[in-house]
Structure formats: C-alpha cells, structure tokens
C-alpha positions in Angstrom: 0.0 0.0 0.0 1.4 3.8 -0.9 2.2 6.6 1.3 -0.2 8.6 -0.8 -3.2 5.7 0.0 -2.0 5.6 3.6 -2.7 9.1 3.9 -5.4 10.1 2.3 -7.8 7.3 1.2 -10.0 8.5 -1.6 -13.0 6.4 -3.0 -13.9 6.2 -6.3 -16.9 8.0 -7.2 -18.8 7.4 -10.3 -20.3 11.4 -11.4 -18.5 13.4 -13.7 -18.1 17.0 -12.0 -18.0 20.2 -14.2 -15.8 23.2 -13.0 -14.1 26.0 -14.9 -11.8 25.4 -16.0 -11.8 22.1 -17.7 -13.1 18.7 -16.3 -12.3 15.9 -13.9 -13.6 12.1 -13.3 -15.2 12.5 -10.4 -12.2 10.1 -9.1 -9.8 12.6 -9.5 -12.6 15.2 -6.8 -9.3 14.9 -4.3 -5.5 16.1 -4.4 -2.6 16.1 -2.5 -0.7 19.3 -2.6 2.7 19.1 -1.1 3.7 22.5 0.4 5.4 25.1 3.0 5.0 25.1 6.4 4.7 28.9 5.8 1.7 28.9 3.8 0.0 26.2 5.4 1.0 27.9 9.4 0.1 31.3 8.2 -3.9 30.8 7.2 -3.6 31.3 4.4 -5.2 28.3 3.0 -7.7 28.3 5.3 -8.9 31.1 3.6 -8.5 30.1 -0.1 -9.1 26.6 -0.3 -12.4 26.7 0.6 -13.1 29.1 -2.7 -11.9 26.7 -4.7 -13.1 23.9 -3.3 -16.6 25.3 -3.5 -16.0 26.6 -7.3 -14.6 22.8 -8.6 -16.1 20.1 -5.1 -12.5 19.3 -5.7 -10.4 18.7 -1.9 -7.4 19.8 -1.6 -5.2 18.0 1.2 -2.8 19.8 2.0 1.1 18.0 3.0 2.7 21.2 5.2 6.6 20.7 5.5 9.9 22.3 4.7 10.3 23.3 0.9 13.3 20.2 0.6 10.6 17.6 2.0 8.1 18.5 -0.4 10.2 18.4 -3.0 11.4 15.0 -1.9 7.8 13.9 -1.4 7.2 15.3 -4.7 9.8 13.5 -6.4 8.8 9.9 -5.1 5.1 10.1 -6.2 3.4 11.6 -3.3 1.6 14.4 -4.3 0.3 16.0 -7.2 0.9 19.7 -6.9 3.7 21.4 -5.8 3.8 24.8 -4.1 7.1 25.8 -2.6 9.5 29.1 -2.4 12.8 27.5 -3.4 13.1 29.0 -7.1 16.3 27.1 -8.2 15.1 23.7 -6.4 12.1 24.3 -8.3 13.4 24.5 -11.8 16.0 21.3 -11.3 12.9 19.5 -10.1 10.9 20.5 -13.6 14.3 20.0 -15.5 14.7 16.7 -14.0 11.5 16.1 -15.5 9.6 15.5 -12.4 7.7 18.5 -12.6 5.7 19.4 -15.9 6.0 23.7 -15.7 6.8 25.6 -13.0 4.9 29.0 -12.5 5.6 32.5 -10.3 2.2 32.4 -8.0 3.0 35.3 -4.9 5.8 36.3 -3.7 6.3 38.2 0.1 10.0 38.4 1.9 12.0 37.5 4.5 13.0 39.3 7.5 15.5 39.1 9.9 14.1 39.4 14.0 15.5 40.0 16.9 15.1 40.7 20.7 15.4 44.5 21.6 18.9 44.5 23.3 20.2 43.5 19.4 24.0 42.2 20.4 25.1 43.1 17.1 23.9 46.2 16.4 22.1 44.9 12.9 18.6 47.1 13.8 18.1 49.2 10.4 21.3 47.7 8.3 19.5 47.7 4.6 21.7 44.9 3.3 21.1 41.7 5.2 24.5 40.2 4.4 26.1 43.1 6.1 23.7 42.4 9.0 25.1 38.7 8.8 28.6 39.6 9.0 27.9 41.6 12.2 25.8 39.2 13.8 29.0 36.8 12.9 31.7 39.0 13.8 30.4 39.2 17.5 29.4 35.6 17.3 25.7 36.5 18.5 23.2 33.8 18.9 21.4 33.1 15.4 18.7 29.9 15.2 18.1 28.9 12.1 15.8 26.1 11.0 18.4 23.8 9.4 16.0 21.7 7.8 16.4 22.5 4.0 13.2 24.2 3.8 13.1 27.4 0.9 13.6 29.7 4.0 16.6 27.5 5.1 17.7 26.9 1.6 18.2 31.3 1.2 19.2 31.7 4.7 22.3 29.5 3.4 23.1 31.3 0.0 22.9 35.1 2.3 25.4 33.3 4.2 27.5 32.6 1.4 27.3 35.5 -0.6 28.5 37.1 2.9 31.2 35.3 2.6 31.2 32.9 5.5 30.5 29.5 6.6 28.6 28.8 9.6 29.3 25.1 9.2 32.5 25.2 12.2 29.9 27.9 14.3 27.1 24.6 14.5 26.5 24.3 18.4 27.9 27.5 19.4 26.4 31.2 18.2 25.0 29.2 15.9 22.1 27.0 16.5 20.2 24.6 14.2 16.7 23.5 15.3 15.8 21.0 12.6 12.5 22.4 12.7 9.4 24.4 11.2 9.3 28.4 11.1 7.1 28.6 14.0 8.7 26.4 16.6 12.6 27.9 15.4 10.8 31.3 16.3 9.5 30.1 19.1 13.9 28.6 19.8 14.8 32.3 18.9 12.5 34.2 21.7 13.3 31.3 24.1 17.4 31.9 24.2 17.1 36.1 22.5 18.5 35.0 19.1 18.5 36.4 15.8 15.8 34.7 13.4 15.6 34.8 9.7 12.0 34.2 9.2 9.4 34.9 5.9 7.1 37.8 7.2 3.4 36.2 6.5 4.9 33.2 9.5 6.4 36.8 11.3 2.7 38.5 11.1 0.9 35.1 12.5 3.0 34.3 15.3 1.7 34.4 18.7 4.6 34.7 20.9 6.5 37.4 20.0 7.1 38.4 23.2 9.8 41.7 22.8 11.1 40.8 19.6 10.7 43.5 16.8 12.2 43.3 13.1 15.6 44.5 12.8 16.4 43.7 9.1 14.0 44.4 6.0 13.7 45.6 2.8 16.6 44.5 0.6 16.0 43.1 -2.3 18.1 40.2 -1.5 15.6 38.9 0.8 12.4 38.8 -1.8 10.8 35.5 -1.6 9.0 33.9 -4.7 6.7 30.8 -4.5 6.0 28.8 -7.1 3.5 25.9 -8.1 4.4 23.1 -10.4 1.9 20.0 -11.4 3.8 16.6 -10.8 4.6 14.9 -14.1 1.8 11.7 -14.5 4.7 10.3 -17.1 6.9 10.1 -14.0 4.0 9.0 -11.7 1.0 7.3 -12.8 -1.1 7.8 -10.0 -1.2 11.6 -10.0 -4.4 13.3 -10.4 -3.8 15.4 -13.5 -6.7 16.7 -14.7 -7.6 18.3 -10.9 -4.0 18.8 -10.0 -3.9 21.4 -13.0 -7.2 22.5 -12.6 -6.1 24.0 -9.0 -2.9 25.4 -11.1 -5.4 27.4 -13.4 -7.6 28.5 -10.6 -4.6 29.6 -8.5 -3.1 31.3 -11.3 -6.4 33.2 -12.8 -7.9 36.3 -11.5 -10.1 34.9 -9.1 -7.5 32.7 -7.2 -4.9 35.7 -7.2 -7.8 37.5 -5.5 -8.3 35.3 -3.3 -4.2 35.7 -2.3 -4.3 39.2 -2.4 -7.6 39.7 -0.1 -6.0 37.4 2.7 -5.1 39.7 5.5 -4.4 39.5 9.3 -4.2 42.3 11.6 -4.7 44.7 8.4 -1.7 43.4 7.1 -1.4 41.5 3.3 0.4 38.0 4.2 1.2 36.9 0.4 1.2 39.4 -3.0 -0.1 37.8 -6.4 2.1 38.1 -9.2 1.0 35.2 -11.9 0.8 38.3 -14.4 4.3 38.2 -14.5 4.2 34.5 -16.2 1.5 35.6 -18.4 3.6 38.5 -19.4 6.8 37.5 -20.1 8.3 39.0 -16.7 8.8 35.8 -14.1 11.4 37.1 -11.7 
C-alpha cells in the first residue's frame, strides 16, 4: 500500500463533475498538494481553499513541511501539486522532469528578527548580508531552521554571498533547530537570538514576546513561490486533470484574489504576481 493511499484514502466515485476550467472524473474530486510550512501555518489556506473547493467540489489535502521535504515527497510520487519558495530547487525538479512547468504564483520576503537589546547592532542595516557579517563578527546567537526548507535553503546562500560558513559555528552562536518556522521562532524568543523568518509566518505568530524586526527591505531577501503539477509520465497515480485544474484556478484572476484579499491584523500576508508569467516578466 502507498504513502499517498495511507494518507489520504479516496474512494472512487462514479459522477463526472463540471468546473471552470476544464473537467475531472469524479475520481480525480481529491489532491494532494505538497507545500510550505509557511503557507499552510500562516492561514492562508484556510482562507482560499475553501473558494476553490466550492467553485470545482474538488479537496485539496494539503502536506505542510519544509520546501526540501516537499520536494522530496514530490519526487517519489506523493503528491500531485507542488507549491514551494525554493526557485532554483524548483526549476532542477521540472528540469529533472519530475515536474511538468513551473509558475511565479505570490511572492512576500523575509525578515531578519531580533530581541530589543540586538547584540550586534544589525537594527536598520539595509543589506542583510552586512547584518550577517555583524551578527558573525560578534558571534551572537542566530537559530536557524536547518531543515532544508526554501527559507533555510536562502538563509544558506545570504550566508555565502556574505562570505562565511557557519558550518564550524554549529553548536555555538549558531544553532540549528531541525524544525518548522514557528517552533525555530519560538527557539529564537526562548534563548534572544537572531531569526531569519518569511514575514506572512512573522505576522501570525503568537509569541513574540519583545522581539521586533531589525532587518528588511533589501532586495536580497524577496521570496518567490512557485506551483508546479507533478509529471503523471513520471508517476501514474497523479491526479492530472484536478492537479492542474487548481494550477489554473490559482493562477487566474479569481485565485490571485483570493491571495491578495487574505489579510491578518490589516496586514497582506502573500502578494499575487502570476501576471508576471502571463507577461513574459517571471522574476
């Protein structure tokens, strides 16, 4: 028996449901989309899914984990939509032929928190890879997620293009928590470290405490998402016909919509930019 039939068990129904656009065997009324912790954490699909869901009858069961697990789970079979925020892991995984197109869906940033003593002195620094080499340089507590999630993945490449490896600083300033956005935030308030976290997760999260955001706005620290239908040639079993029916929902005017009216505390989470496929100007 599969992963994918262990998790989700779907019977076979026998209508034929209508939905714009295009069609699906009412065997195909369920999907697995494998995804971010930081979509799924911040509500965000609690507030589009149901649109769609309602528009098409079909269910999306959402798979929330770091954007290197989805991918993986992706890879072996289990899933039939990908949406992540790892642009370069995203176009391998299509290249590799595992994914049939990838597509720009929203896009918000990263940030880089802090407690309100900040150790390093990083609080208004416009380019976060100076901020890195400060926080560095006095060898002030950073947690990072360390789990190859998207967030992780560019967390890593600031690092680099700072020029410096945090690989020998593992256990000391620097401290990996192997976990989700939420709970390394949660790490980082705990011990008064410096987090790297993707604002929408930021806006959501309950325990702040003191912690403010220190670093923002550089262009470095733009973060893309993408969705991407799982190739059936590679895997069979994947629901194709609702898998890109979501895609085209996500993509069109209403599902963008639906992105850009999600709001907490008066604050957009996630900004639609599809229109950049359809035009010619994917980022």
């Amino acid at each position: 028996m599969t992963s994918r039939v262990l998790a989700f068990g779907v019977a076979a129904l026998a209508a034929v449901v209508l939905f714009q656009p295009g069609t699906a065997r009412a065997a195909d009324r369920s999907i697995i989309l494998q995804s971010t912790t930081s979509t799924a954490n911040s509500g965000l699909y609690d507030h589009i899914l149901p649109i769609f869901e309602r528009k098409t009858g079909i269910k999306v069961n959402v798979v929330a984990v770091g954007t290197g697990q989805a991918i993986k789970n992706a890879r072996n079979g289990d899933g039939d939509v990908l949406l992540v925020h790892a642009k370069p892991a995203e176009l391998k995984f299509v290249a590799d032929g595992y994914g049939v197109a990838r597509h720009d869906v929203m896009y918000n940033d990263f940030i880089v928190v802090g407690p309100p003593s900040d150790p390093a002195g990083v609080a208004g620094i416009k380019k976060v890879v100076d901020a890195f080499e400060k926080i560095a340089a006095a060898k002030a507590v950073f947690a990072s997620r360390g789990d190859n999630s998207g967030t992780h993945k560019k967390e890593m490449r600031l690092w680099r293009k700072a020029g410096l490896s945090v690989t020998d600083a593992s256990g000391t300033w620097y401290r990996e928590t192997g976990s989700g956005m939420g709970a390394t935030l949660n790490v980082g308030v705990g011990m008064g470290a410096y987090v790297m976290t993707d604002r929408a997760t930021w806006i959501s999260f309950k325990n702040k405490g003191s912690f403010k955001i220190l670093v923002e706005g550089d262009d470095d620290l733009f973060n893309q998402y993408g969705v991407i239908l799982v190739n059936p040639e590679k895997h069979p079993r994947v629901r194709a016909k609702a898998g890109q029916a979501f895609i085209d929902w996500i993509l069109s005017e209403e599902g963008q919509q639906a992105i850009r009216s999600y709001r907490l505390d008066g604050q957009q989470l996630f900004f639609p930019n599809a229109e950049r496929v359809a035009q010619g100007k994917a980022q």
